[in-house]
C-alpha atoms as a printed R data frame, in Angstrom:
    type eleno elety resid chain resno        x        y       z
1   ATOM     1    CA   UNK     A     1  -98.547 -132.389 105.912
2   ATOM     2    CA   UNK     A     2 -101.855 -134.010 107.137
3   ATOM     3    CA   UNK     A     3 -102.537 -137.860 108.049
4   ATOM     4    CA   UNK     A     4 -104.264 -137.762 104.757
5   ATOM     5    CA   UNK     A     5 -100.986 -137.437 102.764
6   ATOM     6    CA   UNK     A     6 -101.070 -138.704  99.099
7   ATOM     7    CA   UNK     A     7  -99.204 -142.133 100.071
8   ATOM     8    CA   UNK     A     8 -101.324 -142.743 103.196
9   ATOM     9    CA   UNK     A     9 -104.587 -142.033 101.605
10  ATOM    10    CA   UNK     A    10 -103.051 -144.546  98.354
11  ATOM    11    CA   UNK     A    11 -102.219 -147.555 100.794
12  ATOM    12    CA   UNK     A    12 -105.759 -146.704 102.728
13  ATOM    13    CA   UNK     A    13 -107.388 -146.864  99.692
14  ATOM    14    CA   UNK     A    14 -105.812 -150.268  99.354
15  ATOM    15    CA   UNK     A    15 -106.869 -151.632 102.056
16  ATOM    16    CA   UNK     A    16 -110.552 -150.832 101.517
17  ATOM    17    CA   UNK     A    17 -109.907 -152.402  97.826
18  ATOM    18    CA   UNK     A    18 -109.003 -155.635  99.433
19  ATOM    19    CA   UNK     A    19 -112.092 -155.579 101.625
20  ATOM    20    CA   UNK     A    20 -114.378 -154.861  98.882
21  ATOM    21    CA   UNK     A    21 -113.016 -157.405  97.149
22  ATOM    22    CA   UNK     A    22 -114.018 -160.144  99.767
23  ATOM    23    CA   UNK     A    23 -117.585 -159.208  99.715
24  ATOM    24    CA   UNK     A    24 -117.312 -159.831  96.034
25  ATOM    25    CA   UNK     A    25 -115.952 -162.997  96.700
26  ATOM    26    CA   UNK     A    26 -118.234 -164.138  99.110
27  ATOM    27    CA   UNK     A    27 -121.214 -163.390  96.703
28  ATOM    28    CA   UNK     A    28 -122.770 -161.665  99.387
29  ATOM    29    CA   UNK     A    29 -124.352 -157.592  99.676
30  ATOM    30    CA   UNK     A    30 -123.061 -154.754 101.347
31  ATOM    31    CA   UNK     A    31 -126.489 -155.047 103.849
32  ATOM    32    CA   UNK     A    32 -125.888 -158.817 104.470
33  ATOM    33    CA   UNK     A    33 -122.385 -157.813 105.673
34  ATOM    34    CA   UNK     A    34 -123.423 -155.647 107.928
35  ATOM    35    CA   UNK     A    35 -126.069 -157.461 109.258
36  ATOM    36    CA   UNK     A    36 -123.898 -160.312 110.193
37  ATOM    37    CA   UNK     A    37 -121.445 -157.885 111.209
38  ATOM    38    CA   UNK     A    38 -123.544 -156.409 113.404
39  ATOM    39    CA   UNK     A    39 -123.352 -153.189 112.030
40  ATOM    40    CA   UNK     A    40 -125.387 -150.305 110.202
41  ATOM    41    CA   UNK     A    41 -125.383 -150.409 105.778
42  ATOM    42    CA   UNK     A    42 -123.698 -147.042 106.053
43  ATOM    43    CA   UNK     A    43 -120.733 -148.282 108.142
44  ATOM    44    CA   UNK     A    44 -119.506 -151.418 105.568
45  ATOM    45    CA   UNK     A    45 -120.187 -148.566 102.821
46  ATOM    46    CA   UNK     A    46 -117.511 -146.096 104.591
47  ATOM    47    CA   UNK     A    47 -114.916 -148.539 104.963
48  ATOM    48    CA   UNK     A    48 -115.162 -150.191 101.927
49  ATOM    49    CA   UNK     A    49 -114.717 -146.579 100.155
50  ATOM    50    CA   UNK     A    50 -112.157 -145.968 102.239
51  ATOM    51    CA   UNK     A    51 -113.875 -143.331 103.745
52  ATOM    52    CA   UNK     A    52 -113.723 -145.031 107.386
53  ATOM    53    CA   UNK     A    53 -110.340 -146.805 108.698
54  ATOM    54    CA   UNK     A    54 -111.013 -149.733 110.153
55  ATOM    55    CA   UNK     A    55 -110.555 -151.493 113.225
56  ATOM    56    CA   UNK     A    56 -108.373 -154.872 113.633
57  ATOM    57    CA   UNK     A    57 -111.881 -155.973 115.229
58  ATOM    58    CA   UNK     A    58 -113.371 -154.790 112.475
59  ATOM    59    CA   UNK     A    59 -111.552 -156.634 110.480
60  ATOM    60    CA   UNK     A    60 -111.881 -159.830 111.805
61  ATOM    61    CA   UNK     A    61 -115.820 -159.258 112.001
62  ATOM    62    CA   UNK     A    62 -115.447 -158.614 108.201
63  ATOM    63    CA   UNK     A    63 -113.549 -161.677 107.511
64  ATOM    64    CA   UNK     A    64 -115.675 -163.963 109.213
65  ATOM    65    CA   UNK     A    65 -118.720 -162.512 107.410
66  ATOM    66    CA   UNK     A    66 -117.443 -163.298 104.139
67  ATOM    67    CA   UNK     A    67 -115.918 -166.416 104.949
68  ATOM    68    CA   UNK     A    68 -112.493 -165.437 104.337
69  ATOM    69    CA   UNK     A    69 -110.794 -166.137 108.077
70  ATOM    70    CA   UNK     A    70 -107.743 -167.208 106.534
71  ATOM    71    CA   UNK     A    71 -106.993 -163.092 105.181
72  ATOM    72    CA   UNK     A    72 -107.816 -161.753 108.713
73  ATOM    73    CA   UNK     A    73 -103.742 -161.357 109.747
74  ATOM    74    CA   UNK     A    74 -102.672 -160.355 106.267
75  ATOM    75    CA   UNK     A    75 -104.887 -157.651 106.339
76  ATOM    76    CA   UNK     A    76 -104.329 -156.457 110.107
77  ATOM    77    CA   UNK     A    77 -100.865 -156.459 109.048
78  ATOM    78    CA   UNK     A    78 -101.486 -154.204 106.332
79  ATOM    79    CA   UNK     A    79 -103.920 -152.024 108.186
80  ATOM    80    CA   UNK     A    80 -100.999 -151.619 110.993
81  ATOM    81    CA   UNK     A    81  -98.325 -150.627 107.889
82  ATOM    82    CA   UNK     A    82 -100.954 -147.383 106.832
83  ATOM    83    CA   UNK     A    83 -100.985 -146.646 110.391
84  ATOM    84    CA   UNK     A    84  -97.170 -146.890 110.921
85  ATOM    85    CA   UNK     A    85  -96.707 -144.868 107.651
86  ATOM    86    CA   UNK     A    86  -97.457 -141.292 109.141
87  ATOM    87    CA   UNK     A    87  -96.153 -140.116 112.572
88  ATOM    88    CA   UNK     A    88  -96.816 -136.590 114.026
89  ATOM    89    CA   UNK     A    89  -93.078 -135.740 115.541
90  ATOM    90    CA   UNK     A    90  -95.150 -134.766 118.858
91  ATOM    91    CA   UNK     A    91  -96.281 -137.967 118.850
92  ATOM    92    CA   UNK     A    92  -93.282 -139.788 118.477
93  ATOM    93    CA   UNK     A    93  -90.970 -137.121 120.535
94  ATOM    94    CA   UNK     A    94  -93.823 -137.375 123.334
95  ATOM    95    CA   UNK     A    95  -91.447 -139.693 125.652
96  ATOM    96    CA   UNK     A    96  -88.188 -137.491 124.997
97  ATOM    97    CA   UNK     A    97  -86.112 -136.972 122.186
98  ATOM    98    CA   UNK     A    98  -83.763 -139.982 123.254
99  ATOM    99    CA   UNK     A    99  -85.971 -142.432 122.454
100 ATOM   100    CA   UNK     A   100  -87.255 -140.778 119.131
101 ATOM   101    CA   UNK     A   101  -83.430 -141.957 117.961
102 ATOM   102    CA   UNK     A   102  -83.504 -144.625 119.782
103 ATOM   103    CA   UNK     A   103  -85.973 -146.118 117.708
104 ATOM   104    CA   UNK     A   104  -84.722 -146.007 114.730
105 ATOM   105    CA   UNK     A   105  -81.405 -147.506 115.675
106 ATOM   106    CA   UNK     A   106  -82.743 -151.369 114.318
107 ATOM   107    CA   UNK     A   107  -83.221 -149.997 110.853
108 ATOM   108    CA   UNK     A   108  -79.717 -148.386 110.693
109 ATOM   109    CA   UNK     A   109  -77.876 -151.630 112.078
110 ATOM   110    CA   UNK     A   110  -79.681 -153.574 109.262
111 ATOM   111    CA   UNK     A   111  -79.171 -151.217 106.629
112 ATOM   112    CA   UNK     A   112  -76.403 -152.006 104.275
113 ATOM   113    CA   UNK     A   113  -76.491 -148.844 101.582
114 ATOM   114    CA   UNK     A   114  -77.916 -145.162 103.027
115 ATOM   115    CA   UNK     A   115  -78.555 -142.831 100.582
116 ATOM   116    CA   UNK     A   116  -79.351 -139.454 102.518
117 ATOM   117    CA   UNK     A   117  -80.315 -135.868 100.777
118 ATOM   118    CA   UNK     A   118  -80.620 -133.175 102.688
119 ATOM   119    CA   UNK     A   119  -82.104 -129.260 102.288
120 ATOM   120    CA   UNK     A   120  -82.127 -127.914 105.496
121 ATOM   121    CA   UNK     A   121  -79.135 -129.823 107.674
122 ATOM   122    CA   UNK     A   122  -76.121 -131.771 107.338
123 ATOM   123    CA   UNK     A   123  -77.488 -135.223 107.859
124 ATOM   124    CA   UNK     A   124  -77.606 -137.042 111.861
125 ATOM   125    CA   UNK     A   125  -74.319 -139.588 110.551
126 ATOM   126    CA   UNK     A   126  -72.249 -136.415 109.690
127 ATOM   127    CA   UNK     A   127  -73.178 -134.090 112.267
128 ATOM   128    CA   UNK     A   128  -70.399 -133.288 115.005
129 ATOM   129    CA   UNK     A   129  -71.426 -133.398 118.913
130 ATOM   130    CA   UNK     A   130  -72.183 -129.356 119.055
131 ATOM   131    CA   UNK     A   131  -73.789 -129.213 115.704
132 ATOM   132    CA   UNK     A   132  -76.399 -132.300 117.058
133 ATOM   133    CA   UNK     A   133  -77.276 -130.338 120.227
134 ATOM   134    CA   UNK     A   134  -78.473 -127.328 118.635
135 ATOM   135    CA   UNK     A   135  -80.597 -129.252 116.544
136 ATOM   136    CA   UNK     A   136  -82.093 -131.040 119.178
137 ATOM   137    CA   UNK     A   137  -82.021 -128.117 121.716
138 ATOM   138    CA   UNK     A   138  -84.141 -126.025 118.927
139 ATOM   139    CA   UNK     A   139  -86.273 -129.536 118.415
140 ATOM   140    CA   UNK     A   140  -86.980 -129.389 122.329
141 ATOM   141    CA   UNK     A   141  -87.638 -125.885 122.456
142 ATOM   142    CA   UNK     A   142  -89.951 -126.041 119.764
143 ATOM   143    CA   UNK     A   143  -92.284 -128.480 120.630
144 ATOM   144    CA   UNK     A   144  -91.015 -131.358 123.269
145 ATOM   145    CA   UNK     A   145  -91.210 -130.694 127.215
146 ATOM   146    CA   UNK     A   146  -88.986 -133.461 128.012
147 ATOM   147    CA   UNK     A   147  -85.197 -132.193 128.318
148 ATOM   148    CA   UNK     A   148  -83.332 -134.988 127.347
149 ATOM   149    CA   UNK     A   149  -81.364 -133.475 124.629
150 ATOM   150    CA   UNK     A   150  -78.085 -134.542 126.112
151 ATOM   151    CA   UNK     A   151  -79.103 -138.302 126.004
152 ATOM   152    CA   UNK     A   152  -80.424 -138.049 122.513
153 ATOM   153    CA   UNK     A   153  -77.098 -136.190 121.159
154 ATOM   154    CA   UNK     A   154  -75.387 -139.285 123.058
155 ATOM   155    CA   UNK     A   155  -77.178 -142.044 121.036
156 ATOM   156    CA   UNK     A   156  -76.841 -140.189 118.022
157 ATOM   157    CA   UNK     A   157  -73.372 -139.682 118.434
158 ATOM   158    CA   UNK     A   158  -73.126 -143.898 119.002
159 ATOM   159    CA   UNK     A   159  -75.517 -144.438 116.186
160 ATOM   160    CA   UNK     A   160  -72.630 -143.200 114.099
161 ATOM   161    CA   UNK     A   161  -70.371 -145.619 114.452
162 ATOM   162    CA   UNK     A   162  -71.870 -147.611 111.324
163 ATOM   163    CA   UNK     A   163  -70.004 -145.122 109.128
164 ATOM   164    CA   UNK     A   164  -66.735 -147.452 109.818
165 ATOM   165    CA   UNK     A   165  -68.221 -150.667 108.835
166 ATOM   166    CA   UNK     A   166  -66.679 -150.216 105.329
167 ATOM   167    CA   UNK     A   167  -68.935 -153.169 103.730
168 ATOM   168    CA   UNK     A   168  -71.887 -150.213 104.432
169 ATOM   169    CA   UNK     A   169  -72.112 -147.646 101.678
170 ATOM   170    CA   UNK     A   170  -73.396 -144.374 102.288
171 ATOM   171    CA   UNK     A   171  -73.981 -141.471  99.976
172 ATOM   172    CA   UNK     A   172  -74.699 -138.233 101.124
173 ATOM   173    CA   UNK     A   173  -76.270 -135.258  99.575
174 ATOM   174    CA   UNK     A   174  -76.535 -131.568 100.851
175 ATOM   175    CA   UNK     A   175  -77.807 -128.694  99.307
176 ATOM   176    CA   UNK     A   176  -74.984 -125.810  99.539
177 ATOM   177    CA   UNK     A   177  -77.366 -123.748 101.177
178 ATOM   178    CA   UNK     A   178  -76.833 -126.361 104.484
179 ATOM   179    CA   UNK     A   179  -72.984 -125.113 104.324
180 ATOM   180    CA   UNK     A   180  -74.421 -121.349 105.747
181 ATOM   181    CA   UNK     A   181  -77.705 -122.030 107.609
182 ATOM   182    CA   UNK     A   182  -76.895 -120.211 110.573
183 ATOM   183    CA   UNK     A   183  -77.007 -123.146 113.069
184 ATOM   184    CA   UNK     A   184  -75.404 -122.188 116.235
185 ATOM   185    CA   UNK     A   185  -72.253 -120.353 116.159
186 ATOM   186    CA   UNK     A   186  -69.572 -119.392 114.216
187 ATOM   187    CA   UNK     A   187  -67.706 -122.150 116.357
188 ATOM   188    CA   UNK     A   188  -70.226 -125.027 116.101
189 ATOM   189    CA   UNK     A   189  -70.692 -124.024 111.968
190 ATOM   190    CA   UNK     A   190  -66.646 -124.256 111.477
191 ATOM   191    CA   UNK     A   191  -66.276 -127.434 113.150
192 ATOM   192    CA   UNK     A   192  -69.234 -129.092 111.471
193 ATOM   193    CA   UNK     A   193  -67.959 -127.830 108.069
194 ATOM   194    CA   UNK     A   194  -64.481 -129.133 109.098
195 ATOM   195    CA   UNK     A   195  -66.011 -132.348 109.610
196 ATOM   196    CA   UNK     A   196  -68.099 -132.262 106.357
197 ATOM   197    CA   UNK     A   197  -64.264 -131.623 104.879
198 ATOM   198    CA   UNK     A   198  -63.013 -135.081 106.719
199 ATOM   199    CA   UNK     A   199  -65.335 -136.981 106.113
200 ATOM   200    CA   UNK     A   200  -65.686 -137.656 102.657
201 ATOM   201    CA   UNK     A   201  -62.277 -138.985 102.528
202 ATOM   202    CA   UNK     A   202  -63.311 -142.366 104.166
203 ATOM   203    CA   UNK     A   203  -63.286 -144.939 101.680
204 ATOM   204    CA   UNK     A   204  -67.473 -145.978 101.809
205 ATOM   205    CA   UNK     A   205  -68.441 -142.506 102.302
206 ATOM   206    CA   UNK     A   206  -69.697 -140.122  99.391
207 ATOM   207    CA   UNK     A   207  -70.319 -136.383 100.372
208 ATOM   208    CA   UNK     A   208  -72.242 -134.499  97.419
209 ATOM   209    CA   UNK     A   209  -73.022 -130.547  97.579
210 ATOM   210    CA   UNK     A   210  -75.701 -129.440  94.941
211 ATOM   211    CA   UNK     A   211  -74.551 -125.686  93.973
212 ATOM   212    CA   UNK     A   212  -76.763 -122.921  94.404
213 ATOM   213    CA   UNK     A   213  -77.153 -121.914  90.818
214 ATOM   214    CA   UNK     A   214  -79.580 -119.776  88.547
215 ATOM   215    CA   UNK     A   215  -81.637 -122.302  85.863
216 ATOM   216    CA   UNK     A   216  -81.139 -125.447  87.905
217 ATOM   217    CA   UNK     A   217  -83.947 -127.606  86.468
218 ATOM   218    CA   UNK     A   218  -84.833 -129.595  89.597
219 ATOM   219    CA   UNK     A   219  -85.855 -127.495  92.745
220 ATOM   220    CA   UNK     A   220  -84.591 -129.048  96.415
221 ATOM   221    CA   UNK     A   221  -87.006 -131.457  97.792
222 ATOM   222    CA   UNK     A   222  -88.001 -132.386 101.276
223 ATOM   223    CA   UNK     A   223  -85.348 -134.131 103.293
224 ATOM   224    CA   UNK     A   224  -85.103 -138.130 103.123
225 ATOM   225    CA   UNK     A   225  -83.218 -141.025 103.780
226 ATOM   226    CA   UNK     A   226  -83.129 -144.251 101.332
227 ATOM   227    CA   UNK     A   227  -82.820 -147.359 102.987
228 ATOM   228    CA   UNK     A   228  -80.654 -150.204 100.957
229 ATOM   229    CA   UNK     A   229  -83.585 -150.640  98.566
230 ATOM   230    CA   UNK     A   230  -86.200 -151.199 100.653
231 ATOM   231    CA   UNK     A   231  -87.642 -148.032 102.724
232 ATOM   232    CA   UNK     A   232  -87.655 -144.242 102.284
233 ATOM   233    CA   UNK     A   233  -88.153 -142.295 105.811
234 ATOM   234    CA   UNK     A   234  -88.979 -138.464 104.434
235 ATOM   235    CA   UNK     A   235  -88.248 -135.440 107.164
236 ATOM   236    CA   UNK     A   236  -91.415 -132.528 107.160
237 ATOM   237    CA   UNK     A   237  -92.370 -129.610 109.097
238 ATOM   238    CA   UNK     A   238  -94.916 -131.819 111.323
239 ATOM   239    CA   UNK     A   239  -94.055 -135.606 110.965
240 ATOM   240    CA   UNK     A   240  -92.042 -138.725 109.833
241 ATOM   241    CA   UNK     A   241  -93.540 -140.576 106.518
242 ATOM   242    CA   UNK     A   242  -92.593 -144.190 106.368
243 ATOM   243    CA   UNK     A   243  -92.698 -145.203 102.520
244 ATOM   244    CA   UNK     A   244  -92.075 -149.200 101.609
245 ATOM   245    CA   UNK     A   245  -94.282 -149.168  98.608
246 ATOM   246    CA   UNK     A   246  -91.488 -150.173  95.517
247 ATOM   247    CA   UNK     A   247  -92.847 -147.539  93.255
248 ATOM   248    CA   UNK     A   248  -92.739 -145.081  95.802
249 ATOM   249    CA   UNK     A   249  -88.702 -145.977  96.771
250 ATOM   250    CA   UNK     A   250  -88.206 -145.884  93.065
251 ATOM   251    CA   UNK     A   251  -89.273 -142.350  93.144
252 ATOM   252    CA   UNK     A   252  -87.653 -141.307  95.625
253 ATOM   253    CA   UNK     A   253  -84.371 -143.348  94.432
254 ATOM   254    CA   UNK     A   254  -85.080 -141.298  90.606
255 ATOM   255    CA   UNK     A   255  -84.997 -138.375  92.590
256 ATOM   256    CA   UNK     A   256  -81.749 -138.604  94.398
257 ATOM   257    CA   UNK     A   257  -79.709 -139.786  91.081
258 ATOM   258    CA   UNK     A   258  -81.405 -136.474  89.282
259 ATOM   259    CA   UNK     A   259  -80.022 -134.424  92.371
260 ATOM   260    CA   UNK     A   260  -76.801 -136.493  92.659
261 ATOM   261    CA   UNK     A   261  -76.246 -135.685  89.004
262 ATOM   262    CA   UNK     A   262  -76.860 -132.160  89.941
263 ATOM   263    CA   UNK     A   263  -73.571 -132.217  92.640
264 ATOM   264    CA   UNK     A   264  -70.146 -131.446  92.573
265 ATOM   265    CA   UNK     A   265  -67.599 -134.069  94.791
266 ATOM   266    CA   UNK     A   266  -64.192 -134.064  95.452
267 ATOM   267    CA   UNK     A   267  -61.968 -130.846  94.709
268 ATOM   268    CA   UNK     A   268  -65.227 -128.883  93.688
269 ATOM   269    CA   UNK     A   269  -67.432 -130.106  96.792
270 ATOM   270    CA   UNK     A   270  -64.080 -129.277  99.357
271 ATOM   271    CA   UNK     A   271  -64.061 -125.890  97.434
272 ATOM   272    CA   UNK     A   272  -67.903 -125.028  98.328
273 ATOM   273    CA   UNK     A   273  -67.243 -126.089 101.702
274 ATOM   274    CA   UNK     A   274  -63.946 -124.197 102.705
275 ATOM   275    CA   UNK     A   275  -65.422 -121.154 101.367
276 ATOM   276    CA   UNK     A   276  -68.764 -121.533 103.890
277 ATOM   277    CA   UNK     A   277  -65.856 -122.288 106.729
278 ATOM   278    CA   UNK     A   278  -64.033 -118.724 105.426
279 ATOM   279    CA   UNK     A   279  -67.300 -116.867 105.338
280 ATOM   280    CA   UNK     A   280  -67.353 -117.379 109.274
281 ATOM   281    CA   UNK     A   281  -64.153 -115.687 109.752
């Protein structure tokens, strides 16, 4: 998925709105802008189209232009939320894999309902210590040259210790393809699905498996995580989207109702699961 994703291009396009809008304000033309900016005609046109990011400096020259100082951090801040929305995962993984989880440990201590689908998988706060590393080992492999995987499946394995704080809620959702991916071996599968079978017992803990069935309406999605009510971090082949936009978690929170109506729990999920774990034998 490119930088110029549907939801980073939407909040870009924001952005420029809001900047267009101060020159209307101000009373003032594109070319007077510009000139007091310093700049070339073509240059205000670009960003106010939203056809040229801008700057925090250029921000603050645009402010001051039109008079409008007291919008200059309100609309950094906004211009640093589209750039924080899309990360390449070699950009983020450049330092190691460790810190890539590290960072996200804030957001999980503050988060008080997790909502988590999953069609590739089982999700980080169910996998078991084997089932981590060849995720991560494959991750490294692929397209990190620091080997830190040991660290990383270390703070991953602590990060998990929020499943016991039984105020948090946490609803999980895997396609029943996950069950039989093929992820390490027949060892590292069993134990994972044996912990997929333990799991769901705890009291604050939900474990969903959508069937693989003919005529489903709803096809599996990319992989994402809900955050209380307030952020949506969405897993694809080449980077991390951020979403905080309400309409956008709304979708996102439609989506996961339609696909947790689509699940089986309990007896029927245990069922789907113990026959993945007899498949191995």
């Amino acid at each position: 998925m490119p930088e110029s994703s549907s939801s980073v291009q939407r909040a870009r396009q924001l952005l420029a709105d809001r900047l267009r809008e101060l020159v209307t304000d101000s009373g003032l033309e594109g070319k007077e802008v510009a000139a007091r900016c310093g700049w070339y005609p073509s240059k205000v046109s670009r960003i106010a189209t939203g056809r040229q990011k801008p700057s925090e400096n250029d921000i603050r020259a645009w402010c001051q232009a039109c008079g409008a100082e007291s919008q200059t951090a309100d609309l950094i801040a906004s211009l640093r939320a589209v750039e924080g929305m899309w990360v390449e995962w070699r950009r983020m993984e450049r330092a190691g894999l460790r810190r890539a989880q590290e960072a996200v440990l804030p957001l999980f201590e503050r988060t008080h309902w997790f909502r988590a689908y999953s069609s590739w998988f089982v999700p980080g706060l169910l996998q078991t210590h084997g089932y981590t590393a060849d995720v991560l080992r494959a991750v490294q492999r692929r397209r990190v040259s620091v080997d830190d995987v040991a660290d990383a499946v270390a703070v991953r394995m602590e990060r998990q210790r929020v499943l016991h704080d039984v105020p948090r809620r946490f609803a999980f959702l895997v396609e029943e393809s996950v069950l039989s991916n093929g992820l390490g071996d027949a060892d590292t599968q069993a134990e994972q699905l044996e912990r997929l079978l333990t799991v769901g017992a705890l009291p604050n803990i939900s474990v969903g498996v959508v069937p693989t069935r003919l005529g489903r309406t709803h096809m599996p999605v990319e992989g994402f995580w809900i955050f209380d009510t307030l952020q949506v971090n969405v897993e694809l082949v080449s980077g991390h989207l951020t979403l905080t936009q309400p309409s956008e978690v709304g979708m996102y929170a439609d989506t996961f109702a339609t696909l947790s109506d689509m699940a089986v729990y309990g007896a029927k999920a245990r069922a789907l699961i113990i026959k993945a774990l007899e498949s191995l034998a």
